[in-house]
Gaussian input, Z-matrix of N, CA and C with variables (Angstrom, degrees):
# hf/3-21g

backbone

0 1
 N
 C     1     B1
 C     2     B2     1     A1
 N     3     B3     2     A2     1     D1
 C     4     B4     3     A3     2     D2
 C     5     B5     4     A4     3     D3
 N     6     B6     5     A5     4     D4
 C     7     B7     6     A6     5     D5
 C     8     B8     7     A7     6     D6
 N     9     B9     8     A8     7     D7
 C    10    B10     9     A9     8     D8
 C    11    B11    10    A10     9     D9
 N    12    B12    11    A11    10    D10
 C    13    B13    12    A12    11    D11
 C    14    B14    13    A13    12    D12
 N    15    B15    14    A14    13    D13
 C    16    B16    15    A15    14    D14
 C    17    B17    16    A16    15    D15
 N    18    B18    17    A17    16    D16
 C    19    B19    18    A18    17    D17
 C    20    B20    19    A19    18    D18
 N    21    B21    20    A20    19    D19
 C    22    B22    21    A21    20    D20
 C    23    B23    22    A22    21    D21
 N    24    B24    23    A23    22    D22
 C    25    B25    24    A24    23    D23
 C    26    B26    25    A25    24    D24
 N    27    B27    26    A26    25    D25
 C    28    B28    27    A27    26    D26
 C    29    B29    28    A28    27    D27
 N    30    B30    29    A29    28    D28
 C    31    B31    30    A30    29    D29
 C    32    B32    31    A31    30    D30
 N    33    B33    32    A32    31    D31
 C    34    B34    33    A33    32    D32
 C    35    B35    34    A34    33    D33
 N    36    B36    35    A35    34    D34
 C    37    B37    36    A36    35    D35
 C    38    B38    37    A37    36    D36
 N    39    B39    38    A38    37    D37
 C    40    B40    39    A39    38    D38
 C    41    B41    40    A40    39    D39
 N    42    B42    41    A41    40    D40
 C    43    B43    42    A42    41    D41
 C    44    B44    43    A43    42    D42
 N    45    B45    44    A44    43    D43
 C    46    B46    45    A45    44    D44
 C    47    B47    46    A46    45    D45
 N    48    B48    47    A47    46    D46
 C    49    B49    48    A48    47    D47
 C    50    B50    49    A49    48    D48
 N    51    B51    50    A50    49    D49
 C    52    B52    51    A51    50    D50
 C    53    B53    52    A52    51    D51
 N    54    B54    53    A53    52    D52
 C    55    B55    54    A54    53    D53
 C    56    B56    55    A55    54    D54
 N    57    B57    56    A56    55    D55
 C    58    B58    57    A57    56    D56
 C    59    B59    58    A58    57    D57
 N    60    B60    59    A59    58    D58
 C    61    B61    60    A60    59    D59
 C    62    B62    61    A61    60    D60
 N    63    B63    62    A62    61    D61
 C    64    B64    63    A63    62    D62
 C    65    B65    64    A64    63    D63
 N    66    B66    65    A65    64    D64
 C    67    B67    66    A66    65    D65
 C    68    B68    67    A67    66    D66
 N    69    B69    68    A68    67    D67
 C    70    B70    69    A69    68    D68
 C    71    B71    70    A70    69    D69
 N    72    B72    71    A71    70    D70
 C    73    B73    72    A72    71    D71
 C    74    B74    73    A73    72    D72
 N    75    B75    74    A74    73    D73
 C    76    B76    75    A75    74    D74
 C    77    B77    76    A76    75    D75
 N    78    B78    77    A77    76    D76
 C    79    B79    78    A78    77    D77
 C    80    B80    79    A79    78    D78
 N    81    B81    80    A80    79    D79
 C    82    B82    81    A81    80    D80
 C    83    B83    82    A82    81    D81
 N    84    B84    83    A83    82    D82
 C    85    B85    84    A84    83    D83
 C    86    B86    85    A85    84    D84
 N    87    B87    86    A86    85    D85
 C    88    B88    87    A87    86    D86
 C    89    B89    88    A88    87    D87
 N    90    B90    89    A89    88    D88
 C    91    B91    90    A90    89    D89
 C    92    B92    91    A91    90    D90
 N    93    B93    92    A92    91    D91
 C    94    B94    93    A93    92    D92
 C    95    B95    94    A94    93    D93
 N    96    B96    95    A95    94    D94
 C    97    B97    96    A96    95    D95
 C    98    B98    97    A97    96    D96
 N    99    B99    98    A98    97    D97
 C   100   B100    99    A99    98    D98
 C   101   B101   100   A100    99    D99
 N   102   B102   101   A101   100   D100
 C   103   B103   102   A102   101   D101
 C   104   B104   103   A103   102   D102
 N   105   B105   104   A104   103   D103
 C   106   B106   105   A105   104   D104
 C   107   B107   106   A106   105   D105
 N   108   B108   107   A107   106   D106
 C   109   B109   108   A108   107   D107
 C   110   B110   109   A109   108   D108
 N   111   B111   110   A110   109   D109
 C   112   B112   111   A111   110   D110
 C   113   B113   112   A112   111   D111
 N   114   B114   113   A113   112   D112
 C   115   B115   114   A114   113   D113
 C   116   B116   115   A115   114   D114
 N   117   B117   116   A116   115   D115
 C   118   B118   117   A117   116   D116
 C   119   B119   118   A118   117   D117
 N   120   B120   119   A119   118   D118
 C   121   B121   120   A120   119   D119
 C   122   B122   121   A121   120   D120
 N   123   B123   122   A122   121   D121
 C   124   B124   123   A123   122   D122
 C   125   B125   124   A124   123   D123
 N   126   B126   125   A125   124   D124
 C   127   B127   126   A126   125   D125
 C   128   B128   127   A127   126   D126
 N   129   B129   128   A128   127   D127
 C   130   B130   129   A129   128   D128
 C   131   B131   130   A130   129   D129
 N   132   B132   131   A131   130   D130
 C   133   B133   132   A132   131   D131
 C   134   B134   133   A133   132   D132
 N   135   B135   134   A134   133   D133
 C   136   B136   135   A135   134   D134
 C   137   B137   136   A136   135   D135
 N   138   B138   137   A137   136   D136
 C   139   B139   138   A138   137   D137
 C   140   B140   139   A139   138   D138
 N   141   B141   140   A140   139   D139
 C   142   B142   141   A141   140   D140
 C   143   B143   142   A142   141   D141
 N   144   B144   143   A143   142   D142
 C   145   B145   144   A144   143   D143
 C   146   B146   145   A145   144   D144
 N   147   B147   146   A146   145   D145
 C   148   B148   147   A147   146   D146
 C   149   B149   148   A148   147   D147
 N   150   B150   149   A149   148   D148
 C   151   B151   150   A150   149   D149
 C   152   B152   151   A151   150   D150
 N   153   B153   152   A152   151   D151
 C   154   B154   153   A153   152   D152
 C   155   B155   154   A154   153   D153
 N   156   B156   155   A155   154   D154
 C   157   B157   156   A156   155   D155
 C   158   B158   157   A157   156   D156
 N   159   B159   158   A158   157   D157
 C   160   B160   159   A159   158   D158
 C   161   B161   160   A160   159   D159
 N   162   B162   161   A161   160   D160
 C   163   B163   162   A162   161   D161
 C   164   B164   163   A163   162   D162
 N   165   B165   164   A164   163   D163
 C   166   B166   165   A165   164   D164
 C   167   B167   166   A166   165   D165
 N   168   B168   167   A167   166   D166
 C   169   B169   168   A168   167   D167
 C   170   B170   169   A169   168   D168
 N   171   B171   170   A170   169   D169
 C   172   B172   171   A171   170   D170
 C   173   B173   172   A172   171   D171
 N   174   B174   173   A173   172   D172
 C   175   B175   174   A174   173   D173
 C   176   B176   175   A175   174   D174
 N   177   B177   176   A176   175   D175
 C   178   B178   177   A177   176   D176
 C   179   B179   178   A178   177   D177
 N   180   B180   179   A179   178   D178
 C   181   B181   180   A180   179   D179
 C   182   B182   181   A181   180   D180
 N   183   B183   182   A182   181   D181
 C   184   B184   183   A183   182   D182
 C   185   B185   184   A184   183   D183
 N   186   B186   185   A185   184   D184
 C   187   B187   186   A186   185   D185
 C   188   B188   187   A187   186   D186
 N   189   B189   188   A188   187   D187
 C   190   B190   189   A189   188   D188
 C   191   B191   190   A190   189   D189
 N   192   B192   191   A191   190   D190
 C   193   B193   192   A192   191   D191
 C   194   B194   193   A193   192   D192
 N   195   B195   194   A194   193   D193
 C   196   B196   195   A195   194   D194
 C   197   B197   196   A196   195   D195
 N   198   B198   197   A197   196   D196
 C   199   B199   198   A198   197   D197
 C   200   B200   199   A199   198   D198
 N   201   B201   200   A200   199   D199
 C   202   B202   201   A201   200   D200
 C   203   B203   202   A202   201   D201
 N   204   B204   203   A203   202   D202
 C   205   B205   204   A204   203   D203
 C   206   B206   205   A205   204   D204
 N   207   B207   206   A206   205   D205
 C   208   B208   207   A207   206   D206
 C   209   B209   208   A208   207   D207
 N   210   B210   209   A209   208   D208
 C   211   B211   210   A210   209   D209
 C   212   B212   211   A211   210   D210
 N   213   B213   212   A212   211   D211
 C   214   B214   213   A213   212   D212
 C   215   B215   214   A214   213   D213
 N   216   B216   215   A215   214   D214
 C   217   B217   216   A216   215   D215
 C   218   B218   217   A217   216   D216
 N   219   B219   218   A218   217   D217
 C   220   B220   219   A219   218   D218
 C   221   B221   220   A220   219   D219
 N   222   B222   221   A221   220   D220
 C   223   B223   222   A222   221   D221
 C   224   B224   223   A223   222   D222
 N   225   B225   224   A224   223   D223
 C   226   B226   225   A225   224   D224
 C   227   B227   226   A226   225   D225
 N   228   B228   227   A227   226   D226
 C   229   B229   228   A228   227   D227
 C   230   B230   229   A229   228   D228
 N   231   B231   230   A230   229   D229
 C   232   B232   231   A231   230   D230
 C   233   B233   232   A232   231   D231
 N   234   B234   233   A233   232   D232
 C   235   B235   234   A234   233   D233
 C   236   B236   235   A235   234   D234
 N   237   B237   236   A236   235   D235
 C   238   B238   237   A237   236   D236
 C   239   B239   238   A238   237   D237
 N   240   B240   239   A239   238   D238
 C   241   B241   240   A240   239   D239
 C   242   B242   241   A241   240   D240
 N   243   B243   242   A242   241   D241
 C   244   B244   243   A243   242   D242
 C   245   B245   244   A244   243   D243
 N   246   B246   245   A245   244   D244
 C   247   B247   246   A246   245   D245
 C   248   B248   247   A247   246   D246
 N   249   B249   248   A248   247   D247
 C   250   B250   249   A249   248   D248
 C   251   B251   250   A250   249   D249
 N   252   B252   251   A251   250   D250
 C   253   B253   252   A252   251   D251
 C   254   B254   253   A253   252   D252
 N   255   B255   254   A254   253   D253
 C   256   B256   255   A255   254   D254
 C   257   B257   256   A256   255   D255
 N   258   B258   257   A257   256   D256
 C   259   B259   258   A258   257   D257
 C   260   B260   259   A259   258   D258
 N   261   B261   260   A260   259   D259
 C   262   B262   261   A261   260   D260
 C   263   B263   262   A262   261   D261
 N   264   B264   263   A263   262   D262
 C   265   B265   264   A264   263   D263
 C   266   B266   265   A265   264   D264
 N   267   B267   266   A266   265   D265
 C   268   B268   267   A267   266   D266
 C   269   B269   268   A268   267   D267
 N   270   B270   269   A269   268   D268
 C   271   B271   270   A270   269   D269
 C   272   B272   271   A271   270   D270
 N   273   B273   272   A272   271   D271
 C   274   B274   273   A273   272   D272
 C   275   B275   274   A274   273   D273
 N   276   B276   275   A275   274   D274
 C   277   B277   276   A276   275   D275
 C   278   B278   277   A277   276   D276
 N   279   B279   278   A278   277   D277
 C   280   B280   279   A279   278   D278
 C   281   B281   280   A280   279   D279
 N   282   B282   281   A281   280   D280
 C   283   B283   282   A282   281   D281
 C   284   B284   283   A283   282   D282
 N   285   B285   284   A284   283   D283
 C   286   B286   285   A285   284   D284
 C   287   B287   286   A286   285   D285
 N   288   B288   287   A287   286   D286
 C   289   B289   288   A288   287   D287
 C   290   B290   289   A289   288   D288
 N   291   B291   290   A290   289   D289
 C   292   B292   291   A291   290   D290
 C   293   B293   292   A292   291   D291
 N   294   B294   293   A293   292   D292
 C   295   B295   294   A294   293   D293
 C   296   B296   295   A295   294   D294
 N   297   B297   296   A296   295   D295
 C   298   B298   297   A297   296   D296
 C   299   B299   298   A298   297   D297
 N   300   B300   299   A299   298   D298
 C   301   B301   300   A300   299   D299
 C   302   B302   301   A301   300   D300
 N   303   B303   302   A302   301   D301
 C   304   B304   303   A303   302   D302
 C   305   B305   304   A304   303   D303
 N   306   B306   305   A305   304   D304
 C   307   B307   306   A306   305   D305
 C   308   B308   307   A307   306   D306
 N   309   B309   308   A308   307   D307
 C   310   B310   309   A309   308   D308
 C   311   B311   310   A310   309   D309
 N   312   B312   311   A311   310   D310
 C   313   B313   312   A312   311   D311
 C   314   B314   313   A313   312   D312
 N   315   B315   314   A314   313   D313
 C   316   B316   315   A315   314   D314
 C   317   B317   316   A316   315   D315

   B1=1.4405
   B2=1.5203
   B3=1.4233
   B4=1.6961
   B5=1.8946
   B6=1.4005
   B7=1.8260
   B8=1.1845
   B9=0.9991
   B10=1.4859
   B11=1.2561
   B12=0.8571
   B13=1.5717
   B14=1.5736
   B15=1.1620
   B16=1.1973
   B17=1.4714
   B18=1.4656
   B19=1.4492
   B20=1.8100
   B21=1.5316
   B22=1.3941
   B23=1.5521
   B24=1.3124
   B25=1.0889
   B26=1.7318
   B27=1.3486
   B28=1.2552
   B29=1.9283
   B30=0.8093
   B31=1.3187
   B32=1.0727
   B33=1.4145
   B34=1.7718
   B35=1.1876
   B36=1.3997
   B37=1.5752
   B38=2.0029
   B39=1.4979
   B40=1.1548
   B41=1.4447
   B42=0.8720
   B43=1.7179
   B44=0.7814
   B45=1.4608
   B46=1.4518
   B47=1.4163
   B48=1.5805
   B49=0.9554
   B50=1.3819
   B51=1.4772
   B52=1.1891
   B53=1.4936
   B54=1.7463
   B55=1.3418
   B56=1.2129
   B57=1.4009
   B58=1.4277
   B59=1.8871
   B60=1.0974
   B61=1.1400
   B62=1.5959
   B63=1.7835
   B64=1.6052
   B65=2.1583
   B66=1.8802
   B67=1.5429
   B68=1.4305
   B69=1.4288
   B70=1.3091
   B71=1.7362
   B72=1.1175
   B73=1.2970
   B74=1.8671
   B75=1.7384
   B76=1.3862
   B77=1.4342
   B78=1.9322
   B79=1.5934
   B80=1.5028
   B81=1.5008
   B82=1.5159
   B83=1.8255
   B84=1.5033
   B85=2.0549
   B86=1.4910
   B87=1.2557
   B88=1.8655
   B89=1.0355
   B90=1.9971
   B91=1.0764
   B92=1.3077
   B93=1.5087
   B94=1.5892
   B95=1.3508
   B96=1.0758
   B97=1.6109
   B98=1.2731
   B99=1.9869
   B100=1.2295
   B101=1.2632
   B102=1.2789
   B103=1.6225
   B104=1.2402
   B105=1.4876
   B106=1.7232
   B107=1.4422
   B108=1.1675
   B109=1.5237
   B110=1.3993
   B111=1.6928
   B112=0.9807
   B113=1.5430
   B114=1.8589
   B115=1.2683
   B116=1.5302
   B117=0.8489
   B118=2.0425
   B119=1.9113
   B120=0.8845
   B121=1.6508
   B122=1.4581
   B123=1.8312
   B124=1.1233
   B125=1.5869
   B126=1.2288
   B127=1.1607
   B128=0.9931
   B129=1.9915
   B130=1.6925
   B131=1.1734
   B132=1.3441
   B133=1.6384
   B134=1.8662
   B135=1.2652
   B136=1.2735
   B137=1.0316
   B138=1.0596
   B139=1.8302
   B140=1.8135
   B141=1.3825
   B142=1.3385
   B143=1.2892
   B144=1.5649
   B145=1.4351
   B146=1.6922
   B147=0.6666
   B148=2.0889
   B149=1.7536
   B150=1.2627
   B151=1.2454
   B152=1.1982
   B153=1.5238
   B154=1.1557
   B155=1.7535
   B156=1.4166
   B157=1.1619
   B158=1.6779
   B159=1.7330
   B160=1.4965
   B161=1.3883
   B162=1.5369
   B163=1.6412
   B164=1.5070
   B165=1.3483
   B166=1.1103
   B167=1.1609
   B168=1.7178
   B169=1.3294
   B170=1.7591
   B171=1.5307
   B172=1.3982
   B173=1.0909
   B174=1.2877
   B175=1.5737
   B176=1.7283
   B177=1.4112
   B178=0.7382
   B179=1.6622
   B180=1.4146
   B181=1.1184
   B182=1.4972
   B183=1.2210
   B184=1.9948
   B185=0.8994
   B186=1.3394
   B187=1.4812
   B188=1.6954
   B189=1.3833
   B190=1.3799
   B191=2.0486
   B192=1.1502
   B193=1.0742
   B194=2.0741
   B195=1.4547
   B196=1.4606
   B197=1.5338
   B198=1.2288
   B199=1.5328
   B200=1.6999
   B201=1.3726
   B202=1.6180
   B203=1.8828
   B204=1.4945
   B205=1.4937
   B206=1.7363
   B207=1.7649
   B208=1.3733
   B209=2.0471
   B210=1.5761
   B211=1.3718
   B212=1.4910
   B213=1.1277
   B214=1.5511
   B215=1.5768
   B216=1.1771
   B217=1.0683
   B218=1.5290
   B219=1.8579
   B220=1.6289
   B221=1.1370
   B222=1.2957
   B223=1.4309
   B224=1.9475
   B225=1.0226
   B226=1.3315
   B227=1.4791
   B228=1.2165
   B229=2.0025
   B230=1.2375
   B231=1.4727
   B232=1.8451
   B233=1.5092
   B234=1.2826
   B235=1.6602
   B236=1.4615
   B237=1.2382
   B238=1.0123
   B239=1.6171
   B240=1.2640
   B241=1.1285
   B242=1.6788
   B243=1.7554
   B244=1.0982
   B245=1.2614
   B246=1.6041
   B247=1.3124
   B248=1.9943
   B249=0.7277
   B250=1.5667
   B251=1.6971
   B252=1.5434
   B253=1.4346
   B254=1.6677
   B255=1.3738
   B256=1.5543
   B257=1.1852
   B258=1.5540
   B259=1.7917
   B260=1.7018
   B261=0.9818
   B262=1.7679
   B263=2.1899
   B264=1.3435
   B265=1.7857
   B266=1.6108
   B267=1.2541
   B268=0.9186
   B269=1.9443
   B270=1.5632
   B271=1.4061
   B272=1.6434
   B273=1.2867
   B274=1.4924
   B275=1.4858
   B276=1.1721
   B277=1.5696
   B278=1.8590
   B279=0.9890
   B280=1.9802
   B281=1.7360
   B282=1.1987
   B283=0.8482
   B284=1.8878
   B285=1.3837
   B286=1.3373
   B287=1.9702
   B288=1.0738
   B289=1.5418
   B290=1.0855
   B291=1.2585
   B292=1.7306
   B293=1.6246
   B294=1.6493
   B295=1.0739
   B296=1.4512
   B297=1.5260
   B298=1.3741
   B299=1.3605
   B300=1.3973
   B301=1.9396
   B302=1.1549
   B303=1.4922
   B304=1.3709
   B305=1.5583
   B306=1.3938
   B307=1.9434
   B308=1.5859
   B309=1.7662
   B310=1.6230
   B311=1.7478
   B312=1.1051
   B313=1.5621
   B314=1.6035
   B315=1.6025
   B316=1.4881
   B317=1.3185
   A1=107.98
   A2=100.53
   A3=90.17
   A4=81.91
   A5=94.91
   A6=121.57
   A7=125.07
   A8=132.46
   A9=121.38
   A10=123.86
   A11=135.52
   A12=127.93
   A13=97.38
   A14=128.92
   A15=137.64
   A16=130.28
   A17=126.70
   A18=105.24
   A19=109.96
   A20=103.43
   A21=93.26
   A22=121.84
   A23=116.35
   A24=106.80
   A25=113.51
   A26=132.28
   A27=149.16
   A28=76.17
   A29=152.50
   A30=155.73
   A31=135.68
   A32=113.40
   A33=108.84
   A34=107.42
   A35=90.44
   A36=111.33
   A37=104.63
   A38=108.67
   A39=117.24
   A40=97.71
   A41=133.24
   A42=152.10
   A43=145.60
   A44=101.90
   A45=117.40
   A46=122.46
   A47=136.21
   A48=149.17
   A49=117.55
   A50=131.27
   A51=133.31
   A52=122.98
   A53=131.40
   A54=117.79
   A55=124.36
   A56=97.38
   A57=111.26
   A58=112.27
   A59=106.77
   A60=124.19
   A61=128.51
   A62=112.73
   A63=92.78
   A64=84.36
   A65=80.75
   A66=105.15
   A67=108.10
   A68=122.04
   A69=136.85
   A70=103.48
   A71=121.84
   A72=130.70
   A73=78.13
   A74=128.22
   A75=129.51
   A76=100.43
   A77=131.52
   A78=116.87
   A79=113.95
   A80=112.60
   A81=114.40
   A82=126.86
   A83=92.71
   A84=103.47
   A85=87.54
   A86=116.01
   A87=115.69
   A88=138.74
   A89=105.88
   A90=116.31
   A91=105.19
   A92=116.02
   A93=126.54
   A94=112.23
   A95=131.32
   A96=124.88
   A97=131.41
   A98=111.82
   A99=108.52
   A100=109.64
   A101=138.17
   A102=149.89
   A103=87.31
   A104=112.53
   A105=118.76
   A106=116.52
   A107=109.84
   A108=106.86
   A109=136.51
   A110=110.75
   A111=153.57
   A112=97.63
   A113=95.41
   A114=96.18
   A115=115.33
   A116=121.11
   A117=124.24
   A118=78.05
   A119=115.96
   A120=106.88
   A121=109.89
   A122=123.51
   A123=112.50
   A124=111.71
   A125=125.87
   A126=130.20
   A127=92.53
   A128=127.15
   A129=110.03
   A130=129.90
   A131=106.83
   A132=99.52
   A133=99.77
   A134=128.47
   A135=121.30
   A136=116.86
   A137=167.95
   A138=162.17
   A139=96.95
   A140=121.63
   A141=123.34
   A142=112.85
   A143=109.98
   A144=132.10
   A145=107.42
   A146=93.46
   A147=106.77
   A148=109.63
   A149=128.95
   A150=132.21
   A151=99.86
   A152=130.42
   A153=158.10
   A154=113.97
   A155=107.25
   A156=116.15
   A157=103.26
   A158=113.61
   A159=116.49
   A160=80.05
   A161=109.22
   A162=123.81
   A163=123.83
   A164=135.97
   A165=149.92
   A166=163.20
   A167=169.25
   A168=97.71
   A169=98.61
   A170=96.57
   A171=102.75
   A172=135.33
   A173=111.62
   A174=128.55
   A175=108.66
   A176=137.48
   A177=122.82
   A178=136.37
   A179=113.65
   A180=134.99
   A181=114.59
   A182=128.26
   A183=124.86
   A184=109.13
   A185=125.18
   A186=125.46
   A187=95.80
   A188=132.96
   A189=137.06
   A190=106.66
   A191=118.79
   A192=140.55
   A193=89.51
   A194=89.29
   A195=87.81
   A196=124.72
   A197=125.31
   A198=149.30
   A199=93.20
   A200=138.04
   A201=140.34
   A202=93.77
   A203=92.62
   A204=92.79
   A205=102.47
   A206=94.43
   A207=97.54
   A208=104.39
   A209=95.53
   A210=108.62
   A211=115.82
   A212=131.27
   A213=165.76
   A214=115.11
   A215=105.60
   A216=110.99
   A217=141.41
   A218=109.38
   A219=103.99
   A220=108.91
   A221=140.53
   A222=131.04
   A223=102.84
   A224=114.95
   A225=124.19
   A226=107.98
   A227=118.47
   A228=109.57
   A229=127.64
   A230=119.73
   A231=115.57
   A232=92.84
   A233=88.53
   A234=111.94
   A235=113.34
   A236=143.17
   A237=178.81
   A238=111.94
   A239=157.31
   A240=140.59
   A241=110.23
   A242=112.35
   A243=102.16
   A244=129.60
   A245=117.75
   A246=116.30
   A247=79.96
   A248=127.73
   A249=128.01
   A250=96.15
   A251=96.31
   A252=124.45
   A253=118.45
   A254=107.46
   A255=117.60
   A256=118.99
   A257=100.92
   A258=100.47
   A259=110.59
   A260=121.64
   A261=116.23
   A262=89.03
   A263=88.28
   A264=89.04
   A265=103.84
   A266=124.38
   A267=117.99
   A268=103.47
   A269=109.03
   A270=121.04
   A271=118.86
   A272=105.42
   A273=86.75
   A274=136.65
   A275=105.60
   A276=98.03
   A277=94.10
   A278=122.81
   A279=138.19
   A280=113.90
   A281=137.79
   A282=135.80
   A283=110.26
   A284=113.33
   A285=86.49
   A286=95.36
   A287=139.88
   A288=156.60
   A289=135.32
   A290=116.75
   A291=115.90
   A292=92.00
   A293=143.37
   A294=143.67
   A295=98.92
   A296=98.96
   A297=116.80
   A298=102.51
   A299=103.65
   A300=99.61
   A301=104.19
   A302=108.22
   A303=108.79
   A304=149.93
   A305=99.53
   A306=107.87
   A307=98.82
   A308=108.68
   A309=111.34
   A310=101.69
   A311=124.38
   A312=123.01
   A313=111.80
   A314=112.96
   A315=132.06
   A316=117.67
   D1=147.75
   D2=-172.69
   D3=-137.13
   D4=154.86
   D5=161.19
   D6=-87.40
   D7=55.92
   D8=170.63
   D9=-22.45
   D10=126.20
   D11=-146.45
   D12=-111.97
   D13=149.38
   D14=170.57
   D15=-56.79
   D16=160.01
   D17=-175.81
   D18=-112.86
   D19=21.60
   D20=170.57
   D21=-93.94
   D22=-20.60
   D23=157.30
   D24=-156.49
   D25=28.80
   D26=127.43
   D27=132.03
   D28=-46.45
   D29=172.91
   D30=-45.66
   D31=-50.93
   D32=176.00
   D33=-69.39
   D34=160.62
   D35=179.88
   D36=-72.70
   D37=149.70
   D38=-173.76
   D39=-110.29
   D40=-52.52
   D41=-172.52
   D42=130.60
   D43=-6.92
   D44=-177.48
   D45=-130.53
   D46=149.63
   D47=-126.19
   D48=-148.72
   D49=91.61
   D50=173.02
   D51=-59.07
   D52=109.10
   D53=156.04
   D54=-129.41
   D55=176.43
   D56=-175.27
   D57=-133.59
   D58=142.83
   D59=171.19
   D60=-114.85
   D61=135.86
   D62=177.91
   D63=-155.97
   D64=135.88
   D65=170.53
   D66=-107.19
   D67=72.55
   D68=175.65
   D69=-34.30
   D70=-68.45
   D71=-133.19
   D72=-82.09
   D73=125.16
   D74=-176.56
   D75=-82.42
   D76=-32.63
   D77=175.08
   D78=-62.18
   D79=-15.76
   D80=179.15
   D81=-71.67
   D82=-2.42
   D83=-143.95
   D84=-93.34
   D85=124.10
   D86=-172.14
   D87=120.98
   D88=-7.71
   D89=-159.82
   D90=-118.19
   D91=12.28
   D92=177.81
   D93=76.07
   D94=1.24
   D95=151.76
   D96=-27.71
   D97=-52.45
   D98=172.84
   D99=-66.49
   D100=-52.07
   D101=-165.84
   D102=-34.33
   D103=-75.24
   D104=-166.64
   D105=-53.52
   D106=-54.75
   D107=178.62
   D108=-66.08
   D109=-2.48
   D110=-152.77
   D111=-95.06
   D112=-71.91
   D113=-179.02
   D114=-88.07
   D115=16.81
   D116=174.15
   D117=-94.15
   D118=-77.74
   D119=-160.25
   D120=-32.21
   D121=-49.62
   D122=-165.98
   D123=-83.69
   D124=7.16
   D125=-161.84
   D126=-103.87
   D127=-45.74
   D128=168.06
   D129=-71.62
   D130=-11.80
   D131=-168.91
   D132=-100.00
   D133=-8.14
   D134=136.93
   D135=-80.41
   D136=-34.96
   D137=-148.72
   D138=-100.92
   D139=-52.08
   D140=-152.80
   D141=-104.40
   D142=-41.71
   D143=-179.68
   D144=-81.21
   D145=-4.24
   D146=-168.59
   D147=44.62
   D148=57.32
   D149=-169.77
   D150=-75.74
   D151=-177.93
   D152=167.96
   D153=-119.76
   D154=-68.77
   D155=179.09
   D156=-113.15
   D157=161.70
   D158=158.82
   D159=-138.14
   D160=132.28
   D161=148.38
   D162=-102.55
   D163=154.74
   D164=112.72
   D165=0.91
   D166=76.92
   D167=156.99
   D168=-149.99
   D169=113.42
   D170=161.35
   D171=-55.09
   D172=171.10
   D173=167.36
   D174=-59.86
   D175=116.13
   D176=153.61
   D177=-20.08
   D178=-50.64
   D179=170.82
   D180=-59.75
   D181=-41.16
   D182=157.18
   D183=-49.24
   D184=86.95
   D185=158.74
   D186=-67.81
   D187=-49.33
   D188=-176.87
   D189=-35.83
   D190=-45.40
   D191=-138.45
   D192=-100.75
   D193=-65.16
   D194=172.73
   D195=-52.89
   D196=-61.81
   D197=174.15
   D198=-41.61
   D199=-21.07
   D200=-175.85
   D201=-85.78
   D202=-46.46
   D203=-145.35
   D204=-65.26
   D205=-34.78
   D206=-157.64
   D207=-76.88
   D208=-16.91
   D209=177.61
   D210=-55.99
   D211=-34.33
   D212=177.36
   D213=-69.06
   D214=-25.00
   D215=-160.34
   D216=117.56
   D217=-8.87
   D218=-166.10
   D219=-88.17
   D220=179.17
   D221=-174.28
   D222=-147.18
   D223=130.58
   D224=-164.92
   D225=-67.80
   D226=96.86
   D227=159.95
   D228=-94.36
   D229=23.47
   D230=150.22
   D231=131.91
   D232=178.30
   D233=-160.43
   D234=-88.25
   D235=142.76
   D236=-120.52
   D237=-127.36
   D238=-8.47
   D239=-104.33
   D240=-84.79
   D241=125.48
   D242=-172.51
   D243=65.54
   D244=46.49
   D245=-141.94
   D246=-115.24
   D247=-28.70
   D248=-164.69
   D249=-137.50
   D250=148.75
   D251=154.21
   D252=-87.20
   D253=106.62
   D254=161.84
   D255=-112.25
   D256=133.57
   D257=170.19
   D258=47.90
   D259=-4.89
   D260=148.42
   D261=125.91
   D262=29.79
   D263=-177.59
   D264=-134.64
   D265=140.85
   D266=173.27
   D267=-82.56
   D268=153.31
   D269=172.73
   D270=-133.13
   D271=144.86
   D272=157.81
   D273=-75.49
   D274=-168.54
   D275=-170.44
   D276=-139.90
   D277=169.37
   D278=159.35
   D279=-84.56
   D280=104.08
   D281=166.69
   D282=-61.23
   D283=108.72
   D284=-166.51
   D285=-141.63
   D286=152.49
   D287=177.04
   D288=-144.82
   D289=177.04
   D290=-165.04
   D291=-152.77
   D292=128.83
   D293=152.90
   D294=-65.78
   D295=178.37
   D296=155.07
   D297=-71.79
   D298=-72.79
   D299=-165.87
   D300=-13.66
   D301=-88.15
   D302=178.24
   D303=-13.34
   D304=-84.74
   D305=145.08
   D306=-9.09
   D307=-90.57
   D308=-159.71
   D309=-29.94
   D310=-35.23
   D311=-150.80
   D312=-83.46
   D313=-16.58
   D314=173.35
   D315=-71.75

């Protein structure tokens, strides 16, 4: 989880919260781990962390990754282009988030 830090003076909190998730182990992928861990993360970092927003942003190409996020709740707001270096290529990525409001409503 990351803080995006605010722009009034690099410190305050802004509200929102960049993460990432990864189920390394591929005999593990299916078994609802991410789902769960997925939603314990966003539930603390709204409930504990007092967030507003958590964003995203995959590989276009994770459909696996997307199909979790959007399962959860995130909802896709646009493309990325060339947003990351993979394997020596640049890719895009999914701009993608979850409010609180929202969340509460799941």
């Amino acid at each position: 989880m990351y803080n995006t830090p605010g722009k009034s003076d690099g410190n305050e909190f802004n509200g929102r919260i960049e993460l990432d998730i990864l189920i390394g182990e591929v005999e593990e992928w299916g078994k609802g781990y991410g789902t769960d861990a997925l939603q314990a993360m966003i539930n603390f970092i709204f409930e504990k962390q007092r967030a507003e927003r958590v964003f995203l942003t995959p590989y276009v190409s994770n459909d696996r990754a997307i199909h979790l996020y959007q399962k959860v709740g995130f909802q896709k707001e646009g493309i990325l282009r060339h947003f990351e270096k993979f394997e020596g290529k640049f890719v895009d990525c999914i701009m993608m988030s979850i409010i609180k409001e929202d969340f509460k409503k799941l």
